[in-house]
N, C-alpha and C positions, 0 to 999 in steps of 0.2 A: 690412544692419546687424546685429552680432550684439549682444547684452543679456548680462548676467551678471548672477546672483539667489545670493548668499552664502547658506548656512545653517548652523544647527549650534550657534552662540555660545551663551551664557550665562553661568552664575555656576557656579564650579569652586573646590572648595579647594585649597589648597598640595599639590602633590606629586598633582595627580588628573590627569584626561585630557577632551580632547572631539577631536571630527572636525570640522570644518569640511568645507562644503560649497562648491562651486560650479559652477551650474549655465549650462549658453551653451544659448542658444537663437535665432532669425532665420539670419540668413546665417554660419552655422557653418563652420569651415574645419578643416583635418587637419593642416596644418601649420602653424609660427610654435610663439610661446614661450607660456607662460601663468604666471604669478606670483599672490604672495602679501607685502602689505604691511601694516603697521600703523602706526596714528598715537594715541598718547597725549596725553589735555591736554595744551594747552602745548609738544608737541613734533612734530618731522617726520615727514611718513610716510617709514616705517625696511623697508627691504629686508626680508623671510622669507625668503620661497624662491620657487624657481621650476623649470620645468622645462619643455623643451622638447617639444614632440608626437609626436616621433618616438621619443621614452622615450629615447633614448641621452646624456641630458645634463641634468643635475640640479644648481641650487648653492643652497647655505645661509649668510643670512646667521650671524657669530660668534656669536653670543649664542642661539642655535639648533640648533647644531648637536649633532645627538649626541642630539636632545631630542623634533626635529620630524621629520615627515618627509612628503614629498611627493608626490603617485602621480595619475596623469589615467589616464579610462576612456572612448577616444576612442570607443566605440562608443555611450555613454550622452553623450557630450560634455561631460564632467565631471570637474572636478577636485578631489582633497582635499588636506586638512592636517590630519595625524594629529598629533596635540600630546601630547605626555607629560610625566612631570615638571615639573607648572605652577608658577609661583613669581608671584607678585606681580605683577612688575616684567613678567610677560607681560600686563597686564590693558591692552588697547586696544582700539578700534574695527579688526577685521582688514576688509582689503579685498583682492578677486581683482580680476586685470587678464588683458590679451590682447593679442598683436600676432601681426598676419599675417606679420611677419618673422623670415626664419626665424636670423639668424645669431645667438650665445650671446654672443657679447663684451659686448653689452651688457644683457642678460636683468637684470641688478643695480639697473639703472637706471631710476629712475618714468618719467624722459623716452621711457624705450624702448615705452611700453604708450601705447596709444590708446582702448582701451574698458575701463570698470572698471563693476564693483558697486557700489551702496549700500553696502556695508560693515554686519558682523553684531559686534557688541558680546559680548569676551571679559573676562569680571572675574574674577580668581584674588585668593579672600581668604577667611578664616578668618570 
């Protein structure tokens, strides 16, 4: 059974940065996908990013792109999200996920992940 422990979140002005943490621990594995989602009051948990464990396959959802960026350090078993340029409208509860599968088609999708984090609380506001 692997766990995921999120870290990093907090309170960030407009236009600032944090790292987001996540860490895998138990039955750890090398390959499959690991993501990045978030969910604001009142709405769905929304695709971030993701990336595969073999580092050769990285996607970003729109509203991210260009902004975020994503990087796992399979020998720490650990994944980030490097956030730039924060705006408002980034402030949710983020949450990491994990699957031992390894194909990308559907890396997009909450359905595709079977173990997640707690999720670490991000508020971008003046």
């Amino acid at each position: 059974q692997v766990q995921l422990v999120e870290s990093g979140g907090g309170l960030v002005q407009p236009g600032g940065s944090l790292r987001l943490s996540c860490a895998a621990s138990g039955h750890t594995f090398s390959n499959g996908v690991m993501g990045w989602f978030r969910q604001a009051p009142g709405k769905e948990r929304e695709f971030v990013a993701a990336a595969a464990r073999s580092g050769d396959v990285t996607r970003y959802g729109d509203s991210v792109k260009g902004r975020f960026t994503i990087s796992t350090d399979n020998a720490k078993n650990t994944m980030y999200l490097q956030m730039n340029s924060l705006k408002p409208e980034d402030t949710a509860v983020y949450y990491c996920a994990a699957t031992q599968r390894t194909s990308v088609l559907r890396m997009t999708f909450r359905t595709n992940y079977d173990t997640w984090g707690q999720g670490t609380q991000v508020t971008v506001s003046s």
